[in-house]
C-alpha positions as CSV (number, residue, x, y, z in Angstrom):
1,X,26.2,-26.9,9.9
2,X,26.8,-24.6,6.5
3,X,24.3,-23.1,5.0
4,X,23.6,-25.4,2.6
5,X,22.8,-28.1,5.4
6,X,20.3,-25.9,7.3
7,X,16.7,-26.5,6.4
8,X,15.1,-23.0,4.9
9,X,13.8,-20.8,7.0
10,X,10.2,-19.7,6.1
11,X,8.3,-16.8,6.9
12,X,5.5,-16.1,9.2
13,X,3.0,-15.7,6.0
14,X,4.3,-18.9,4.6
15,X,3.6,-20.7,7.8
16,X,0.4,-19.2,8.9
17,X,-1.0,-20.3,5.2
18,X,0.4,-24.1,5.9
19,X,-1.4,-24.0,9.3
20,X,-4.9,-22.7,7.9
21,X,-4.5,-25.4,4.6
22,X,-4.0,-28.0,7.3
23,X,-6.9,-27.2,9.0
24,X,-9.2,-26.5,6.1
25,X,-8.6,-30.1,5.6
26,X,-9.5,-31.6,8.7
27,X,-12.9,-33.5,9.2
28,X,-13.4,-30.5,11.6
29,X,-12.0,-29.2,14.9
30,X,-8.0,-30.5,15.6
31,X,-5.7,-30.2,18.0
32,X,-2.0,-28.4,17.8
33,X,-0.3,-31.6,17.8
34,X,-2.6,-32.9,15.0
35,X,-1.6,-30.1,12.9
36,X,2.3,-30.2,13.6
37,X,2.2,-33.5,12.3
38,X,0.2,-33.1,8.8
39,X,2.8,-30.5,8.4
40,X,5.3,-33.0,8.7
41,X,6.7,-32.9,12.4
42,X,9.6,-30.8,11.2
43,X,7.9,-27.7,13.3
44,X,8.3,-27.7,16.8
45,X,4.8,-28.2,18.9
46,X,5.3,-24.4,20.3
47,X,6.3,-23.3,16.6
48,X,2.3,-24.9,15.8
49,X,1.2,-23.3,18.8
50,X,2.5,-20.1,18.2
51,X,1.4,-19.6,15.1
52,X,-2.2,-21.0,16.3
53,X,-2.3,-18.0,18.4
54,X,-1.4,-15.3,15.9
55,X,-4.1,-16.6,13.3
56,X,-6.5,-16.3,16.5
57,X,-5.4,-12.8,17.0
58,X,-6.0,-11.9,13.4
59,X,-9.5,-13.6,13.1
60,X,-8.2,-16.4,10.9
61,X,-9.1,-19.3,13.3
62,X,-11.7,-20.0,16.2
63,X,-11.0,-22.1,19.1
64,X,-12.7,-24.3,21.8
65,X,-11.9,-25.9,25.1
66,X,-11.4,-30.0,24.5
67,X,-10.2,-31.1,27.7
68,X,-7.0,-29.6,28.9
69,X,-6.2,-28.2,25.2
70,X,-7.8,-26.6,22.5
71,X,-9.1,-27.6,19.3
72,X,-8.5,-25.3,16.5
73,X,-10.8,-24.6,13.2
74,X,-10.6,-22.1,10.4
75,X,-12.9,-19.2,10.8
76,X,-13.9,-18.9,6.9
77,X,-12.4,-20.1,3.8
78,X,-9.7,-18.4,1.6
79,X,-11.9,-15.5,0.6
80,X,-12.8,-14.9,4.0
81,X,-9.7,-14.6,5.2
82,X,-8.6,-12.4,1.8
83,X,-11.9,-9.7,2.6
84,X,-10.7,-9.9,6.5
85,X,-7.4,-8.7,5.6
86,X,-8.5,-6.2,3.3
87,X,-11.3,-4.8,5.7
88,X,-8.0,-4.5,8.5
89,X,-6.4,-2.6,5.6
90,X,-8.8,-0.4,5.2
91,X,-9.8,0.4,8.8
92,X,-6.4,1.8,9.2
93,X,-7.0,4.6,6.8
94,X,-8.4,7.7,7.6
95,X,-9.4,8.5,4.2
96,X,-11.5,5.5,3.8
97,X,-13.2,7.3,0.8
98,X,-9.6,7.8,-0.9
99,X,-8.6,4.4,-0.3
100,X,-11.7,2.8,-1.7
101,X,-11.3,5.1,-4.9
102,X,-8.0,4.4,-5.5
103,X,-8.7,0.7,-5.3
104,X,-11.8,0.9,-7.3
105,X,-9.9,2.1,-10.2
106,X,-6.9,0.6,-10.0
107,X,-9.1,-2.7,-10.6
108,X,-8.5,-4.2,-14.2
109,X,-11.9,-3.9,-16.3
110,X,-13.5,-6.9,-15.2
111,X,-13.0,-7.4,-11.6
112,X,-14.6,-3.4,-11.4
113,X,-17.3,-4.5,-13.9
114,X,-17.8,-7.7,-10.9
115,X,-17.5,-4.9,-8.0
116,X,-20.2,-2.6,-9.5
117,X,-22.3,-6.4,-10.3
118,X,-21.8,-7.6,-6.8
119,X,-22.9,-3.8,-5.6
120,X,-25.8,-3.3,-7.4
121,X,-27.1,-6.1,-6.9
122,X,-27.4,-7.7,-10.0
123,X,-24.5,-10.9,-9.9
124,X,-26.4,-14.0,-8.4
125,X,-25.1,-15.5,-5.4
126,X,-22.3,-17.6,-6.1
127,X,-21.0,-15.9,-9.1
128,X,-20.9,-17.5,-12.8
């Protein structure tokens, strides 16, 4: 097979994301095999599984007992998971205070202005 032949490889970012979009749009709870195929069957059931068991790992999904498998659900929505991996950032620092500065201002002028909102208080819930 030349390279042109051979499907793309993608990486472990790229397929963890297709996993949780697949199961953000599920009725609720699924199962690995249910997943593998909205993603089109051209991943192999332990590729699903797998990758099941890393966003586990990481706090991205929740699952429960359903016989003799699992069913698999997302453990919050896209901002969750953004403010989980951020909060992992952050607990690897020592500095926490330097890391939280730097970010702070490194922040163009209205997502600061929505920090120090969001801090004080002052933004309803929601946003707008």
């Amino acid at each position: 097979m030349t390279d042109q032949q051979r499907p793309r490889r993608r990486g472990q970012g790229e397929l963890e994301a297709l996993v949780l979009a697949a199961l953000r749009e599920a009725d609720g709870p699924e199962r690995a095999g249910w997943v593998q195929e909205r993603l089109g069957g051209d991943l192999a059931y332990t590729t699903v599984i797998t990758i099941l068991t890393r966003l586990l790992a990481k706090g991205a999904v929740t699952r429960e007992r359903a016989g003799r498998a699992f069913v698999w659900t997302p453990a919050s929505d896209q901002a969750g998971l953004a403010a989980h991996r951020m909060r992992r950032v952050l607990d690897g620092e020592s500095d926490r205070e330097a890391v939280l500065a730097s970010f702070v201002t490194s922040l163009e002028p209205d997502d600061e202005r929505l920090v120090r909102e969001l801090l004080s208080g002052t933004r309803s819930e929601g946003g707008g």
